[in-house]
N, C-alpha and C positions, 0 to 999 in steps of 0.2 A: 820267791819261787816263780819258773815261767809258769802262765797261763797254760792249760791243757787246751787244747785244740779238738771241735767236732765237724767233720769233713762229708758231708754227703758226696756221692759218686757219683754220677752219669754217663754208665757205658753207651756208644751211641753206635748202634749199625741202622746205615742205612738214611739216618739223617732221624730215626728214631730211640728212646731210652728201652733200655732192656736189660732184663736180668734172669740168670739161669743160675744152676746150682752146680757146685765143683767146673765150672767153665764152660757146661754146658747147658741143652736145654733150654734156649731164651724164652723168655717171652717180651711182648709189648708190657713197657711201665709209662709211656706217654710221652709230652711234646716238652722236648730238652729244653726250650727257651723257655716255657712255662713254669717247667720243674724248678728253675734256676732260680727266678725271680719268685718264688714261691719261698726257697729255702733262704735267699737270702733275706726277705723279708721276716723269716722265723729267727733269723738270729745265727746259724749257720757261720761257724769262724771263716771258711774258704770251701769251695766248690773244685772238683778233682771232675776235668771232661776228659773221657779217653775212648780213643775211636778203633775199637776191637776188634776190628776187622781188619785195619789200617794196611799192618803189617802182612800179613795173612794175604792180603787183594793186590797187595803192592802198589798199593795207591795213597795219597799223604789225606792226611786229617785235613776236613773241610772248614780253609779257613772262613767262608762267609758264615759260616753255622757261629764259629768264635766269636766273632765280631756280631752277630744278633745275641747272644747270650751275653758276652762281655757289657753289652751296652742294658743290657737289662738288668744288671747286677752291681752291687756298689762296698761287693768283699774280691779278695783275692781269688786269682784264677788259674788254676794249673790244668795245661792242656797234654792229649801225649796219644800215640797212635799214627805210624809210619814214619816218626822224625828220624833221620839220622843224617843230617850235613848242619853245620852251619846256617844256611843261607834258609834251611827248614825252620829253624830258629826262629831268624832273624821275620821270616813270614807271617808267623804265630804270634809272636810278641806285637807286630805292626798290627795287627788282626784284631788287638786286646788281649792277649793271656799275658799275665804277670808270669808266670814260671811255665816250662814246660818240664814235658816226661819223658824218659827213653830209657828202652827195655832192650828188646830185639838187638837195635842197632849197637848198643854200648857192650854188649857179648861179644858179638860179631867182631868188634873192632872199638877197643878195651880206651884208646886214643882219643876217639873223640867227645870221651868226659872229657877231656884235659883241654881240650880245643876249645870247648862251651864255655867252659868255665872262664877259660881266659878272653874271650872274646867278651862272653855275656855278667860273668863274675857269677861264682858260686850261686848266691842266692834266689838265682835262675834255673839250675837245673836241679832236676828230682829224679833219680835212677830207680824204677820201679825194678824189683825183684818179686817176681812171681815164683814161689817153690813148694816142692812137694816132697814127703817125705817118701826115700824108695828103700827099699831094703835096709832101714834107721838111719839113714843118711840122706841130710836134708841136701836137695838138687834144683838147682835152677833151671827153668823152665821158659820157653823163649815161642814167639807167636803165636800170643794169647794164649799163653800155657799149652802148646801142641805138643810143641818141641821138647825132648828132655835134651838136659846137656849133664854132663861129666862135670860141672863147674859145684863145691861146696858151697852152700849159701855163706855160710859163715867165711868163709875166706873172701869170697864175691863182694859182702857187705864191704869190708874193709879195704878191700881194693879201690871199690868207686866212692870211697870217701878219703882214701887217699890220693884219686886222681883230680878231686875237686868238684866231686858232688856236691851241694848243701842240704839234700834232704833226703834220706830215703823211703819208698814206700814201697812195706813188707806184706805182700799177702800170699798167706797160705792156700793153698788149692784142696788141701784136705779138708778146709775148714768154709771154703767159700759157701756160700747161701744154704750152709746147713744151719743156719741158728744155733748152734752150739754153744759157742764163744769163741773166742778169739785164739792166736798161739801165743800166748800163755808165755812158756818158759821159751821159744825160740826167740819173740819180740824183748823177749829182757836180756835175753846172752847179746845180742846184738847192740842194745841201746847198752848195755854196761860197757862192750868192748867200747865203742865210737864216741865221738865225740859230737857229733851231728845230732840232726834231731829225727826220729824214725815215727812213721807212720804207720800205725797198724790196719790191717784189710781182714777183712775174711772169715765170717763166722757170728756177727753180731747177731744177738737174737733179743737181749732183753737189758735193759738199763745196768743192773747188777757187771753185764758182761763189759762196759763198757769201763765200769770203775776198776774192775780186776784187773782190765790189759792196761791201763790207766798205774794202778799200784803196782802190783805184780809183775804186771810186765812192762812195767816202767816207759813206754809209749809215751810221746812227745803230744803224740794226735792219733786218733779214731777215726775209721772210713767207715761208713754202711753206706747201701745201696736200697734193697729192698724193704728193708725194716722203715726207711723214711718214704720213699716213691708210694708203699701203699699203705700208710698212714698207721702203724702198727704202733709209733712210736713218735713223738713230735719234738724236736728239739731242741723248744723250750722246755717244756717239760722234763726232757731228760737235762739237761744242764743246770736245771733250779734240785733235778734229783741229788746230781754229784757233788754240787756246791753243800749241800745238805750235809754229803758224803766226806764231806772236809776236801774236794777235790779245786784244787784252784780255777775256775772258769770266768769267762768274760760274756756277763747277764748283760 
């Protein structure tokens, strides 16, 4: 059985970590290269940097910030915030991120999954899907969740893993920084359909929640953000919990 995967987040505006609730509301959670080397030194399977404003400012993700984190970390790195060419890619990876993200851009212009992938090979790109459910129909959501779009999540999903995604990362906007848990039944329709590996976002609040999106929702890998930035939750601790849990992890 794969390993489950625990992923802390590091939303970065401003060259700062921050986190707000349903996508908005920031606050300071402190200094990204600190956080980094922190988590990986906890044990942390890979580190998720995404520059949320990116898109939004029109301005691309600050690769020297990449390259001071990259070098103080010694797990996987996925970056993501304004990419959308190639050669944005090609920047970030030079920078130090082992994989990057694209959101915005891959809506926009559905092609240039297919571009990345074959230039950089699947296991490089990650197609973040931010969604929200509207009227019970779950909608993809596009600069930093501002934007709605008419795009089904579920059909979305399979799209960009049939253009050559390798990973995708699912977070709910209904569920983001309310501590609740996770989405549950939407992260399992998705990971049942695909064949890839899906990353859940949005809603951690307590250990138990991590194992449900983990069974239940049958999740590849777990994102939180603020549950780790202000120590609610550490984890090691939570990964010696789910092993406990009978959950496959790597202590």
């Amino acid at each position: 059985m794969l390993t489950k995967r625990i992923i802390p987040c590091l939303d970065i505006k401003e060259g700062r970590t921050v986190k707000g609730v349903n996508f908005v509301d920031l606050r300071d959670a402190g200094d990204p290269v600190e956080l980094a080397k922190v988590y990986s030194d906890e044990g942390a399977d890979e580190l998720v940097f995404l520059d949320i404003t990116a898109t939004v400012d029109k301005r691309k993700t600050l690769a020297e910030l990449v390259t001071r984190v990259a070098k103080a970390i010694n797990i996987p790195f996925t970056v993501g915030g304004g990419i959308s060419t190639v050669e944005d890619v090609k920047v970030l990876l030079n920078a130090g991120a082992d994989k990057i993200s694209i959101n915005s851009a891959a809506v926009k212009r559905p092609i240039v999954i297919d571009e990345m992938a074959a230039e950089f090979g699947s296991q490089c790109i990650v197609v973040a899907i931010d969604t929200r459910n509207v009227d019970g129909v779950d909608l993809v959501h596009t600069h930093g969740g501002r934007k709605p779009t008419t795009i089904q999540t579920q059909a979305w999903a399979k799209e960009v893993a049939d253009r050559g995604a390798g990973e995708i990362l699912l977070t709910s906007m209904d569920h983001d920084g309310t501590k609740g848990g996770f989405a549950d039944g939407l992260t399992s329709e998705i990971s049942t359909a695909l064949t890839i590996p899906v990353i859940a976002s949005g809603g951690a609040g307590s250990m138990p929640h991590f194992k449900d999106v983990f069974t239940g929702g049958k999740a590849d890998a777990a994102l939180a953000a603020s549950i780790f930035h202000f120590k609610e939750i550490g984890i090691s601790e939570l990964k010696h919990y789910l092993a406990g849990e009978g959950v496959t992890m790597r202590i």
